[in-house]
N, C-alpha and C positions, 0 to 999 in steps of 0.2 A: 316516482322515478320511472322513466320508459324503460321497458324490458326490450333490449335486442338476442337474437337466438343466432348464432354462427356457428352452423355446418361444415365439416372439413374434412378431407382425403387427402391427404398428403404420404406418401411412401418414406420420402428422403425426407422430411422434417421442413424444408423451407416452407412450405406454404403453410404449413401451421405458423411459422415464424414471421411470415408477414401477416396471417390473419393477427398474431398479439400485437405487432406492432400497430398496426389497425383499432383494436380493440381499447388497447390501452389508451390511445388519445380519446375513444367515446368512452372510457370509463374518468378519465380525469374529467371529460365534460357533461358527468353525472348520469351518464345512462350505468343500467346493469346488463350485463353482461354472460349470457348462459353459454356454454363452448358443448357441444353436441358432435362426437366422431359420427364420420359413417363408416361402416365395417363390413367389410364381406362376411358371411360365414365362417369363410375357409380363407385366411390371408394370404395376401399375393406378395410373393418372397423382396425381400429387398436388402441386400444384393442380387439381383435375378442371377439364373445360370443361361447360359444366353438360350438354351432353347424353350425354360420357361418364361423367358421376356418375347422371344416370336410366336412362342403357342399364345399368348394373347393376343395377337394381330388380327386375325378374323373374326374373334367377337366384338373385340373395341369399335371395328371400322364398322361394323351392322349393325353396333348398338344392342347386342346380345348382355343381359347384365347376368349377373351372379346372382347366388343365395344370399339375401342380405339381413343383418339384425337390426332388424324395425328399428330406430332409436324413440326412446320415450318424450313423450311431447307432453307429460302430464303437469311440468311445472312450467308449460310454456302453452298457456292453453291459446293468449291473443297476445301476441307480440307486437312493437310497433314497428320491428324493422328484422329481416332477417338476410344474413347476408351468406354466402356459398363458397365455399374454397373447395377447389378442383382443379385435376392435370390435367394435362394432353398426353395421352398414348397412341399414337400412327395417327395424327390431325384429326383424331376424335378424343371426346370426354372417357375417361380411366371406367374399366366395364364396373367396377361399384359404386360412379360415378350415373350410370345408366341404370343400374339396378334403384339408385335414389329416388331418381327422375320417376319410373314407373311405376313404383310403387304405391298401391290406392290411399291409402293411409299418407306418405309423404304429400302427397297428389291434391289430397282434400284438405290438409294443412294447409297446404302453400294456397293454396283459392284464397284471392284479396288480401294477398299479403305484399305488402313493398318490398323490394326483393334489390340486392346486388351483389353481384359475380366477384370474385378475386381468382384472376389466375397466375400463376407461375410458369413460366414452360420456356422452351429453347427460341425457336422465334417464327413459327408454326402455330397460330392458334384461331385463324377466322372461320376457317368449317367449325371447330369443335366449340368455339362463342355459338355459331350458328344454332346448331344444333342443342347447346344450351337453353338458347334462347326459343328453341322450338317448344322445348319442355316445360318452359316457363308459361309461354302462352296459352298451351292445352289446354294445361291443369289451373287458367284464370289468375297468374300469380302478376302483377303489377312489378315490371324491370325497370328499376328507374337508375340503377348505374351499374359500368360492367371498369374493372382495374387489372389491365393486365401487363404483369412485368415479365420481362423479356430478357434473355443472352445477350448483350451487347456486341459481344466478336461478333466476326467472321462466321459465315455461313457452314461451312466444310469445317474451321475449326471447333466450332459450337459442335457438329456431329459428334467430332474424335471426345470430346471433354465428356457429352451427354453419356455416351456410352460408356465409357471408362468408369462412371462414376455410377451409372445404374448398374455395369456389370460386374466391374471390377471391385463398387466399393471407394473409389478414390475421386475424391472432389478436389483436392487442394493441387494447386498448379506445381507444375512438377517441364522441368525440360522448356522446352519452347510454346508448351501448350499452358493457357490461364487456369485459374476455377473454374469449374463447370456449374454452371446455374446461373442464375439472378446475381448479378455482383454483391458482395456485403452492402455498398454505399446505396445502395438503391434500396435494399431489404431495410436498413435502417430509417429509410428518409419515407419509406412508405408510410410512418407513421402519422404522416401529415394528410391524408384521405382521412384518417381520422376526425382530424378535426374540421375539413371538408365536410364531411356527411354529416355533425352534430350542428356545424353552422347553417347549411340547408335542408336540416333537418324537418321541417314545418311547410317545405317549399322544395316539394318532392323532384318537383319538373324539371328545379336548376341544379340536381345535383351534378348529373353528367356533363354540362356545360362547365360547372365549375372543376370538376375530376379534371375532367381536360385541360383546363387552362393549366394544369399545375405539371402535367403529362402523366397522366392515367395510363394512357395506350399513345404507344409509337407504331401507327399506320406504315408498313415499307410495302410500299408497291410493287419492286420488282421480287419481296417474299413472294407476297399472295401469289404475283403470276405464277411463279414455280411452284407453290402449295395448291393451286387450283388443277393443275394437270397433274400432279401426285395424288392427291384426293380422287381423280377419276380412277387413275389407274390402281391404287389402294382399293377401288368397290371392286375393280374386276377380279384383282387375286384373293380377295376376303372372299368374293362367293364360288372359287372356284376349288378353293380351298375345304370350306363350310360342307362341298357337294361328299368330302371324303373322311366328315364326322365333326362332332364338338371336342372340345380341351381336352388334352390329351393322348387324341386316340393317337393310336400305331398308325392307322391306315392315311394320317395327312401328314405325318414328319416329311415324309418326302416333298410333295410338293411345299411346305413349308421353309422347308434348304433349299429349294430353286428360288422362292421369295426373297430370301438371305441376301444370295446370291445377285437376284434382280435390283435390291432396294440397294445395296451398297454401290454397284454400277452405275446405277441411275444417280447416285445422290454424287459421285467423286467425277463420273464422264460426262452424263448428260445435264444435269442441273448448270453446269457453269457455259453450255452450250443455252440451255434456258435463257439465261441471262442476257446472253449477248443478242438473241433475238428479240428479247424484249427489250433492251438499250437501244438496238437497231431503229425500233419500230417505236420507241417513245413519242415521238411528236405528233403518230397518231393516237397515242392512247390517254393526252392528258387530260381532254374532258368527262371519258370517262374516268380514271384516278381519282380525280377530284372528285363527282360523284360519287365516287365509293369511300372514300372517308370521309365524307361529311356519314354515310351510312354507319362504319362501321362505330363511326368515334362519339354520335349521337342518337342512336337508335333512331335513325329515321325510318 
């Protein structure tokens, strides 16, 4: 029986829930099945209070990880398949998500392993794949599929729900506004990559071709463009930020409330300004779109 090894960081619990759902179809298809958390040290609160949810923002975006508790790989010495569950914190991978990544021990594991990504997030997620994938590479690990499920609303509305429910604590739709996360119907139906990955099991190469066909990842164009220029501007206030100490200190709350301040104006004024320059300008940009998902949907 092939041994698969699945890694997971999940705060709110869904992405644990799509990795069983995942799991469960390659354990009816006879694989075993090892579930491995990754864990900070010191856990990162959930329900945040909102200023321990923005003192995270300059580590995530630099890729600063935490102190992390090794996890035991003794009964996972050669796996055939290991596969990665991870968030998005400010369009990068969650800091014990980084801490994973850089760890020598994690590092020399993953060398010649076949490897594929599960992520969960708002609708925000091609730096923080990137940058996944940057780690993958380094440390010699074989990506042969990445599944990322996504918010379906509304942009601005997807904000108001993400937040409510990381700060407030409340997921369930209430008022005018949905559930915040991954819909239930999608979290349920993910369990068919399961049996995706166990049919092209043997035939590593088709897996992501076949992930796709079924919709692994919904490419939106006009996302990326507005997550591509929030990501620039995201490095400028993480190091501007970083220059006035690490987690916690006194001496960066301040500029950290100007960031507050910055990220919520830009996401409710200017992002729907984004948009329209990029509707504008579509007819120039469709050869490159197309370009870019064939990239991001096939590891080219």
């Amino acid at each position: 029986m092939a041994q698969i090894v699945a890694f997971h960081y999940s705060q709110t619990g869904q992405g644990l829930e799509i990795l069983h759902r995942v799991c469960q179809s390659l354990s009816a298809s006879g694989f075993d099945v090892v579930y491995k958390p990754i864990r900070a040290a010191v856990p990162y609160p959930f329900p945040w209070s909102s200023d321990a949810f923005f003192d995270a923002f300059p580590e995530s975006r630099q890729g600063v990880g935490c102190e992390l508790i090794v996890p035991d790989l003794s009964d996972v010495p050669d796996p055939a398949l290991v596969l990665i569950v991870w968030p998005v914190w400010f369009l990068s991978p969650a800091i014990p998500v980084h801490a994973f990544f850089q760890n020598e021990t994690v590092r020399e594991f993953l060398r010649n392993k076949t490897v594929i990504t599960l992520c969960g997030c708002r609708n925000m997620w091609i730096k923080a794949q990137e940058k996944t994938n940057d780690y993958l590479f380094d440390c010699g690990a074989n990506l042969r599929g990445m599944i990322v499920l996504q918010d379906r609303h509304h942009n601005l509305v997807s904000v108001v729900t993400i937040i409510r429910w990381l700060i407030g604590g409340k997921r369930e739709r209430s008022g005018l506004f949905p559930d915040a996360g991954v819909s239930d119907k999608d979290v349920r139906n993910s369990s068919i990559f399961g049996y995706i990955i166990a049919k092209e099991f043997s035939n590593p190469e088709r897996i992501q071709p076949e992930l796709m066909r079924i919709g692994a990842i919904r490419y939106k164009a006009n996302i990326a463009f507005v997550e591509r220029v929030g990501y620039r501007m995201f490095g400028f206030w993480s190091r501007w930020i970083l220059k006035r100490g690490g987690p916690g200190s006194e001496r960066r709350k301040f500029r950290l409330k100007l960031f507050k301040y910055y990220l919520f104006s830009v996401i409710f004024l200017a992002s729907p300004i984004g948009l329209l320059v990029f509707y504008l300008t579509y007819p120039f940009r469709i050869f490159g779109i197309r370009k870019e998902r064939r990239k991001r949907c096939y590891l080219d």
